[in-house]
Every structure is written in structure tokens, then in C-alpha cells.
C-alpha positions in Angstrom: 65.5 81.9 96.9 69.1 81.6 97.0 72.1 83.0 98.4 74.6 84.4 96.5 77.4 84.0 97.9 77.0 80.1 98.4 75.2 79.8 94.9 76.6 76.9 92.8 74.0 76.3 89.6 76.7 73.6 88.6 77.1 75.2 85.1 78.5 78.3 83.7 76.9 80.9 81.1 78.5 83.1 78.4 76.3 86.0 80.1 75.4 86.6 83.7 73.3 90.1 84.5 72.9 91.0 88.1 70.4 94.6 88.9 71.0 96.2 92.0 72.0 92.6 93.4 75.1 93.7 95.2 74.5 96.7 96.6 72.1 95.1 99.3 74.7 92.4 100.4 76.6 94.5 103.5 79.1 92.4 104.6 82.4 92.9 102.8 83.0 88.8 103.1 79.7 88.2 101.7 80.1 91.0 99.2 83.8 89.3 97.6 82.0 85.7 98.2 79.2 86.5 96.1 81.5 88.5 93.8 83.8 85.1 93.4 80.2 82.7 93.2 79.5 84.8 90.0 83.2 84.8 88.3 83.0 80.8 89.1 79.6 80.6 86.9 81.3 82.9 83.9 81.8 80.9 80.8 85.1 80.7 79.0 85.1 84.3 76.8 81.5 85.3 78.3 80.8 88.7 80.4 79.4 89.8 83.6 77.0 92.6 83.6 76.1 94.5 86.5 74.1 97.7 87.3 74.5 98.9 90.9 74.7 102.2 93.0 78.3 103.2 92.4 79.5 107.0 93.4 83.1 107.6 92.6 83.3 108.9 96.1 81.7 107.6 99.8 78.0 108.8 100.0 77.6 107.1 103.0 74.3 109.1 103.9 72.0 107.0 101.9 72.8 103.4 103.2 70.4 102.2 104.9 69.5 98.3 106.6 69.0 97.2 103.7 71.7 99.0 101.0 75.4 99.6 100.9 76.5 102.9 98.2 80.0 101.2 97.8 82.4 103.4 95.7 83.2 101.8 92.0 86.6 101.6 93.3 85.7 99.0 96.1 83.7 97.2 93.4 86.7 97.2 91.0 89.0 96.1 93.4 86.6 93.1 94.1 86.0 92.3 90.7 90.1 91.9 90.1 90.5 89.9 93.5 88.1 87.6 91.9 89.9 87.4 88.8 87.3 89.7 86.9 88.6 92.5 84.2 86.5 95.6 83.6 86.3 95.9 80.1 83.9 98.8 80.2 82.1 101.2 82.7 78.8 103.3 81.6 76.9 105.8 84.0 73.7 105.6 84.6 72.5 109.1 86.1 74.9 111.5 86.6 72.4 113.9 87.8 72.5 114.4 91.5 68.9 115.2 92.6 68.3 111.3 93.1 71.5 111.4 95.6 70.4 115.1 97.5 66.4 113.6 98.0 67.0 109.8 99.6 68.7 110.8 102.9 65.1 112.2 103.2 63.1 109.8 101.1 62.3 107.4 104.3 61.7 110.5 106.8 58.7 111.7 104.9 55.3 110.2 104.7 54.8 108.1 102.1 52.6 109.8 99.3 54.9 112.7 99.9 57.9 110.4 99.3 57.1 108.9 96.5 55.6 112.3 94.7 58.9 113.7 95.7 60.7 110.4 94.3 58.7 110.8 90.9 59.9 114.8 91.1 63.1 114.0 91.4 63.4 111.5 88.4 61.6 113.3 86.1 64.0 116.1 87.1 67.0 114.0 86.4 65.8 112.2 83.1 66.9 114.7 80.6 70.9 114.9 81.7 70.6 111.1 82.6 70.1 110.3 79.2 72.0 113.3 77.7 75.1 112.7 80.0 75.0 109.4 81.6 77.4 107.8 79.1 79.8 110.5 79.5 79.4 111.3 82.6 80.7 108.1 84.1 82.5 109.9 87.1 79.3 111.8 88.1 76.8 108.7 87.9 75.5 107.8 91.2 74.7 104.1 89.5 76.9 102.1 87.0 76.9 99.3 84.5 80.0 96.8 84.7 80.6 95.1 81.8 83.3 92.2 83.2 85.3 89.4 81.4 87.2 86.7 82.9 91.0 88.1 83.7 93.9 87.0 81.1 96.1 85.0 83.3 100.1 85.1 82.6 
């Protein structure tokens, strides 16, 4: 087990993919330490590719201990402090039944939360796939594809 933000693998890779990594780091200072620990192990012309829960506005209802819903903004902001250019941006699920259930998800026992979790994403399947890619500004999770920064 390591920690992200102190990671150093002493070599750098033409592709680095992170899954719902960041989300669950909740300090800010850990969040851009970790963000610069990745950028320092991006190859020259490689890419950074991260899924994590991303609303285009605060949905502060579902953080929990253990999770952080960060607006893409504050992750884009993060990702250019670190020298990190977005090159692209895909939605994930742009339905919002996902985002209307969790505030409830850990108040209900648990076969009852995870029926109503299953609900819910069958629900959401048909527009996620339909709509995710094109409805970037509705996606509760994104994919950032990142590059190094031109410099100059």
C-alpha cells in the first residue's frame, strides 16, 4: 500500500490510469500533492487518465468520511497548477438517479440499499450510455484525459 501523494516509483510511464483514486483523498494539500506525484511520473508525450466523481456544480450531500464530490473545475484547476493540460473530458452518467439515491444509500439497511443501488443503475444505464458522451455537463463522474502542459 502506498500513499499517493508521497509516491515516487523512480520512473515515469507514457500512460498512468487512476479509478475513483482521488475522490477519496480529502485534504486539498494532499489532493494537489498527489495530483503533482502523478504529473512527476508522466512520461515525455504520455497521458493521464482519470475517472472520478466530478459534478459541474457542489453536491456536497453525498460526501461522506470517506469521499470528496469535488466539482471538475477544482479538479481542472489542480491539474493546471500541476502543469497538467486537459486535452479531453468524457461523462460518465449524466443521469441523476445515482446522485438523488446516495444521500440515502447509507441510511437504509443494507439489502434495501443495495436493491435500491441496483434500481437505480439499471434505471440510469440507457441515458448513460446514450448521453454520457454528450452530456459532459450533466455527468455526475468524468474521465480526464491529461497531457503534460506546453511550457513557453
Amino acid at each position: 500500500m502506498a500513499d499517493l501523494a508521497e509516491l515516487d516509483l523512480g520512473e515515469r510511464y507514457a500512460l498512468i490510469l487512476g479509478v475513483t483514486v482521488l475522490q477519496h483523498i480529502l485534504m486539498p494539500s494532499r489532493l494537489r500533492a498527489s495530483i503533482d506525484r502523478l504529473a512527476a511520473h508522466l512520461a515525455p508525450g504520455g497521458q493521464i487518465v482519470l475517472l472520478e466523481a466530478a459534478p459541474s456544480r457542489q453536491v456536497s450531500r453525498c460526501d461522506s468520511p470517506v469521499f470528496v464530490a469535488r466539482e471538475a473545475a477544482t479538479y481542472l484547476a489542480a491539474f493546471a497548477q500541476a502543469g497538467l493540460r486537459c486535452v479531453a473530458i468524457y461523462g460518465v452518467d449524466p443521469a441523476p438517479f445515482k446522485i438523488l439515491f446516495l444521500p440515502w444509500y447509507p441510511r437504509l439497511p443494507r439489502p434495501l440499499a443495495l436493491a435500491g443501488l441496483v434500481g437505480v443503475t439499471a434505471l440510469s444505464f440507457p441515458l448513460d450510455v446514450m448521453g454520457g458522451r454528450r452530456l459532459v455537463y450533466a455527468s455526475w463522474h468524468k474521465v480526464f484525459v491529461l497531457e503534460r502542459a506546453e511550457s513557453g
